[in-house]
C-alpha positions as CSV (number, residue, x, y, z in Angstrom):
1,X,13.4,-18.9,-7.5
2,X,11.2,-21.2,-5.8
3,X,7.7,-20.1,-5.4
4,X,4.4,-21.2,-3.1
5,X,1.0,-19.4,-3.3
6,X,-0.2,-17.1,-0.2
7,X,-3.7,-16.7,-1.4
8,X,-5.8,-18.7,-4.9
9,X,-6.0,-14.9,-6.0
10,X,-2.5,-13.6,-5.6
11,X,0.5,-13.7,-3.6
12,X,3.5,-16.0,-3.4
13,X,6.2,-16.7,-1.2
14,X,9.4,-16.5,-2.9
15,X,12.3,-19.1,-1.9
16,X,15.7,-19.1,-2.3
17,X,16.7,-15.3,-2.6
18,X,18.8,-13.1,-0.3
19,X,17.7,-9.5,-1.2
20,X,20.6,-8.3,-0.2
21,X,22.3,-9.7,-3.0
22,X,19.4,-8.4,-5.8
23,X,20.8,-6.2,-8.1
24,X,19.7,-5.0,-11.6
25,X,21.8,-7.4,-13.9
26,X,21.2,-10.4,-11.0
27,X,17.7,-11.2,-9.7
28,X,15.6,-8.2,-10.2
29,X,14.2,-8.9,-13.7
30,X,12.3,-12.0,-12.6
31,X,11.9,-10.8,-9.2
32,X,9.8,-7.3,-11.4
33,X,8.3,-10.5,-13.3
34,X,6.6,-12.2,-10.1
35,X,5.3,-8.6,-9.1
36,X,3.5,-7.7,-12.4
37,X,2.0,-10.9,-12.0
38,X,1.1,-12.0,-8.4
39,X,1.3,-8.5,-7.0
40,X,2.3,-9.2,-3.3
41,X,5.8,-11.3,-3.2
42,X,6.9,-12.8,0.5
43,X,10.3,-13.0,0.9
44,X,11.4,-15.1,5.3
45,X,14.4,-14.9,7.2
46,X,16.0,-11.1,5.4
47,X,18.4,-9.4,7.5
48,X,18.3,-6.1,4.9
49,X,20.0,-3.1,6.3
50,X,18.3,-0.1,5.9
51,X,21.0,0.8,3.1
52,X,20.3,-2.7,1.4
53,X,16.4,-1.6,1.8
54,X,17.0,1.2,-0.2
55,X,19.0,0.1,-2.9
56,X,16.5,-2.5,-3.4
57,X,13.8,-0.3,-3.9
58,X,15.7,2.1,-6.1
59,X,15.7,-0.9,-8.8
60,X,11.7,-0.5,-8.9
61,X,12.4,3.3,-9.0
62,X,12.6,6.6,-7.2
63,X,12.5,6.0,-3.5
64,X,8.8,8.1,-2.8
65,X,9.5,12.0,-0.9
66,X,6.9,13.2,1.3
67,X,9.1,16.0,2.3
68,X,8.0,18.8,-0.1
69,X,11.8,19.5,0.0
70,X,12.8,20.7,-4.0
71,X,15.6,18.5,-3.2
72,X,14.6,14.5,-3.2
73,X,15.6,12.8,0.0
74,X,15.5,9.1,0.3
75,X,14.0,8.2,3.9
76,X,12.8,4.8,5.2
77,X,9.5,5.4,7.5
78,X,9.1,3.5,10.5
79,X,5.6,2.6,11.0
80,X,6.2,1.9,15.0
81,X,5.2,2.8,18.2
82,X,8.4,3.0,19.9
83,X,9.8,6.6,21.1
84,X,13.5,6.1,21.9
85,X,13.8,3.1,24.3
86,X,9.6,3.3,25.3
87,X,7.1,1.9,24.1
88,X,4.0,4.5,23.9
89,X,0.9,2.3,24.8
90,X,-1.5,5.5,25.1
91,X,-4.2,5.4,22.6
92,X,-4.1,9.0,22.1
93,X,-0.6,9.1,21.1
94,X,0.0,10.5,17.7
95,X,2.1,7.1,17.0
96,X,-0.4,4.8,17.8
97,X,-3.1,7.0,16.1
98,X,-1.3,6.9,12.8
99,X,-1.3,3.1,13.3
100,X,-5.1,3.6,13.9
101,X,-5.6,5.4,10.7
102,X,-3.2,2.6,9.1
103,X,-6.1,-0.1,9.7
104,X,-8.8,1.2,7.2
105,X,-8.3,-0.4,3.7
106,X,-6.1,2.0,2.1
107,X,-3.4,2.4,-1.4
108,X,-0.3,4.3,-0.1
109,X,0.0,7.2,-1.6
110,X,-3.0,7.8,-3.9
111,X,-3.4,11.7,-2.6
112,X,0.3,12.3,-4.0
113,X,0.7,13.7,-7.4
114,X,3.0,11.3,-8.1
115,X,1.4,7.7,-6.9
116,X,3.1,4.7,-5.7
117,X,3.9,1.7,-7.4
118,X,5.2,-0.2,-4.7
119,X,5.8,-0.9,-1.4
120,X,8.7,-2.7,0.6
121,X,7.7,-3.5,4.1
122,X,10.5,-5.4,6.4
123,X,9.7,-6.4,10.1
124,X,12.1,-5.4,12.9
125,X,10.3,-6.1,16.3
126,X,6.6,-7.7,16.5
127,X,4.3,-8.6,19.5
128,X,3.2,-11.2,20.9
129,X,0.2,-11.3,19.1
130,X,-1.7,-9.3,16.8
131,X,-0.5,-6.6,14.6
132,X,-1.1,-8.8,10.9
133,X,-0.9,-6.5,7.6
134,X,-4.1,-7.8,5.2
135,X,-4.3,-7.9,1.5
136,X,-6.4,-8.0,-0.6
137,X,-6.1,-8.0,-4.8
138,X,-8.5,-5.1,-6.9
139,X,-7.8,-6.9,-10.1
140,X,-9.1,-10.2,-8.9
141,X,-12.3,-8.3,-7.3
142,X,-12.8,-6.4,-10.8
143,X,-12.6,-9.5,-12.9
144,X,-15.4,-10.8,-10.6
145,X,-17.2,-7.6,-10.0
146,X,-20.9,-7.7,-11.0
147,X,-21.6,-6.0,-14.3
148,X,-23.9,-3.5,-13.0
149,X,-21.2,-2.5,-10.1
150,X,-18.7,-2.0,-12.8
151,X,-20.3,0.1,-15.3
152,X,-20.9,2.7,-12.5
153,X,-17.6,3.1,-12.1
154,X,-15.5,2.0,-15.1
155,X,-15.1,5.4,-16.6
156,X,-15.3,7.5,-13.8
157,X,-12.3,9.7,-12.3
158,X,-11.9,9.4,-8.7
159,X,-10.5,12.3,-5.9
160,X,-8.2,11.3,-3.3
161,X,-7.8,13.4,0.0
162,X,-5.3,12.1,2.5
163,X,-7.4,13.7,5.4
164,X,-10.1,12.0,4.1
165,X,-8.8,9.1,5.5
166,X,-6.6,10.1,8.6
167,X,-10.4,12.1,10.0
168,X,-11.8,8.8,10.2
169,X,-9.0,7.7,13.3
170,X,-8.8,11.1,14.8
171,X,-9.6,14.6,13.6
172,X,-6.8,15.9,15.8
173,X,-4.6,13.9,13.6
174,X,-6.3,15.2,10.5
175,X,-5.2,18.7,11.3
176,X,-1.3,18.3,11.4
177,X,0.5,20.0,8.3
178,X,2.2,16.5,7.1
179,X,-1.5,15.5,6.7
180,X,-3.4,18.8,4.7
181,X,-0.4,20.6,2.8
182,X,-1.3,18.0,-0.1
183,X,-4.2,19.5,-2.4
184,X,-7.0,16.7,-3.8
185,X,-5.4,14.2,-6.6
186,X,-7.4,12.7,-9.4
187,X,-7.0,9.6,-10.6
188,X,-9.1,7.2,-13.0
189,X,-11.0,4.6,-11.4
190,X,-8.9,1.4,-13.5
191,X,-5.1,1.2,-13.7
192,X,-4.3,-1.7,-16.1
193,X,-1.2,-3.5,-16.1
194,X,1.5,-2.8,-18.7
195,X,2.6,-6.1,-18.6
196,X,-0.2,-8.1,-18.1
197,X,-3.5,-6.2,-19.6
198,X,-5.0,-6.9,-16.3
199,X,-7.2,-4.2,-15.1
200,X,-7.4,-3.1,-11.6
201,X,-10.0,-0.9,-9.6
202,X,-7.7,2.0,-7.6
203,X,-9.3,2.9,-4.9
204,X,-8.6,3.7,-1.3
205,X,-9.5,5.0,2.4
206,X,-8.4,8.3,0.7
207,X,-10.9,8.3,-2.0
208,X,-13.3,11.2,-1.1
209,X,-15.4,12.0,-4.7
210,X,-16.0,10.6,-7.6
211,X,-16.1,13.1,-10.5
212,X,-20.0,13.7,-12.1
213,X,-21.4,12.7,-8.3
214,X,-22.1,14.8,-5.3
215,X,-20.1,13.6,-2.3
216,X,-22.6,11.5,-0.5
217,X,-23.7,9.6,-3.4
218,X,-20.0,9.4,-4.9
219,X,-19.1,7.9,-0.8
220,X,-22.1,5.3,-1.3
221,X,-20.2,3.9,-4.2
222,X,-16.7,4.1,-2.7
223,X,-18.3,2.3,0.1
224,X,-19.7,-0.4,-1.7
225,X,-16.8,-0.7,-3.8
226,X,-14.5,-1.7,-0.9
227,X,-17.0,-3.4,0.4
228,X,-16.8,-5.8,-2.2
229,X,-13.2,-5.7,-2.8
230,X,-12.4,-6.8,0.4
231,X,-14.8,-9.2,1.0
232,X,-13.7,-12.4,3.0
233,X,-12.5,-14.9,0.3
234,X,-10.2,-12.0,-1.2
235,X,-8.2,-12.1,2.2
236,X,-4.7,-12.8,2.8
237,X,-3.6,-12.3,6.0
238,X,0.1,-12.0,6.7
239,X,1.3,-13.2,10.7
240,X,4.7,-11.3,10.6
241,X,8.0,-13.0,11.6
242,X,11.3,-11.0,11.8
243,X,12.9,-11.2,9.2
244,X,10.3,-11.0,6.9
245,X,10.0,-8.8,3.9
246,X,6.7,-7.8,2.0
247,X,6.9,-6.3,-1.5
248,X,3.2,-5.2,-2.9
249,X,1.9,-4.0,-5.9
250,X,-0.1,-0.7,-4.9
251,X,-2.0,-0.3,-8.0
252,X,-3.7,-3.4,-7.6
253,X,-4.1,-4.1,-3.9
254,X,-5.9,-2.6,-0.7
255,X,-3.9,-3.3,3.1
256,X,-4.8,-2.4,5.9
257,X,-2.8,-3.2,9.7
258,X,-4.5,-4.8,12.1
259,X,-4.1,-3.8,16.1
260,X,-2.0,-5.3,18.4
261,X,-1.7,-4.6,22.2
262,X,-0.7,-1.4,21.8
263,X,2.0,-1.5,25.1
264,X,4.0,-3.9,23.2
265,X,6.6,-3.0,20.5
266,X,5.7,-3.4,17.2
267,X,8.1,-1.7,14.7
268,X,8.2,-2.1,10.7
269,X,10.5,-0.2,8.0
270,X,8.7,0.8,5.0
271,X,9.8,3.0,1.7
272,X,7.1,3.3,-1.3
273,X,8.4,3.7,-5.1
274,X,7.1,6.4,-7.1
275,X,5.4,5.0,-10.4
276,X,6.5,6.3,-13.3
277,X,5.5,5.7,-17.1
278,X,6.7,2.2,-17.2
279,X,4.4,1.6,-14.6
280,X,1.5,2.2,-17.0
281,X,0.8,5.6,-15.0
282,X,-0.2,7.8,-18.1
283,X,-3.3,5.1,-18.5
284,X,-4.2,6.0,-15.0
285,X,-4.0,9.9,-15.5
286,X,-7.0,11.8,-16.3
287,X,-7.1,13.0,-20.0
């Protein structure tokens, strides 16, 4: 495999692999190898099915259930804004709103109790312009995080509330069942890498407390956290083509989306892998 930086911090494009084709005896070791290591992977011109979509991500792990269902079921979300043949362009349609709440720096999945490892993002349709997904790596904003900015934090357990972050875009929104039936998660402030050693700040739009802190000092902090994080020189920003395919580390990366014009089609398959111990998840549990 054949790879080219995206960012000096992280990221690579990764040549010469049909994922299609990825299985666990062929391809997946070094592919799991690049992840651990650059944490967002770029892989052009795909043409995964969403059956192929799902069998790669089973080789990172279970496929991630929002259901509540005691049954797992394996579904590919489609972060879109397309309702059958239309194309809703009304900014207070609950498609377009989720979008809205998809553009503050966020971690998927941090107000589950079982977090996300990963993420698997493939384009379908795009516009004409807009609509980029932006990265940016918490591991290389730790290692350069002032000591002062660190200590406050290093120790600390944070609380996750996905209405937290879905209020912000519209409290309307915020009120849905598939937004409040999930009760506050707790999660240490560092998730180190298994692999690598490398520590990592988790954090996210969802991050609502910090244990020890009333809320509106424990919000300053968040605030000036991702402030920092996602300061300008720790951007990548990725201009989709069809075809594309975006795998992420999500405990050691913010995204966000970025708008479009909204009465153009935009539509991108996602699925998130559950973490699991391998993952180093135990380290990032609260004792």
């Amino acid at each position: 495999m054949k790879t080219t930086p995206l960012h000096p911090r992280f990221g690579v494009e990764v040549e010469q692999v049909d994922l299609s084709q990825v299985t666990a005896a062929d391809g997946y070791d070094e592919i799991r190898d690049l992840f651990d290591r650059h944490l967002l992977l770029l892989f052009r011109r795909q043409a995964l099915d969403a059956a192929q979509h799902l069998a790669l991500g089973r080789l990172f792990g279970p496929i991630e259930d929002r259901s509540g269902s005691p049954d797992p079921i394996e579904t590919i979300s489609v972060v879109s804004n397309i309702d059958g043949d239309e194309v809703v362009g009304d900014e207070e349609d609950l498609r377009v709103l989720r979008n809205v709440a998809n553009q503050q720096w966020h971690t998927d999945s941090t107000f589950l109790p079982v977090p996300a490892l990963a993420n698997i993002l493939r384009a379908e349709v795009l516009p004409s312009t807009g609509g980029e997904t932006e990265f940016v790596s918490t591991r290389a904003a730790w290692h350069d995080m002032p000591d002062g900015l660190q200590a406050r934090i290093r120790e600390r357990v944070i609380r996750h509330r996905f209405t937290h972050s879905v209020a912000r875009a519209s409290a309307r929104l915020a009120r849905l069942e598939r937004y409040t039936k999930w009760p506050d998660q707790h999660w240490r402030a560092l998730w180190p890498n298994p692999l690598t050693g490398e520590e990592a700040l988790y954090i996210a739009s969802h991050a609502c407390g910090v244990e020890g802190m009333d809320d509106a000092e424990a919000q300053l902090l968040i605030d000036e956290l991702v402030e920092f994080c996602t300061r300008e020189e720790y951007v990548y920003s990725h201009r989709w083509q069809v075809g594309d395919v975006l795998i992420w580390d999500e405990r050691a990366t913010l995204h966000r989306g970025r708008p479009w014009p909204y009465e153009e089609a935009r539509s991108l398959c996602s699925i998130c892998i559950s973490a699991g111990a391998r993952d180093g998840l135990d380290a990032v549990r609260p004792g």
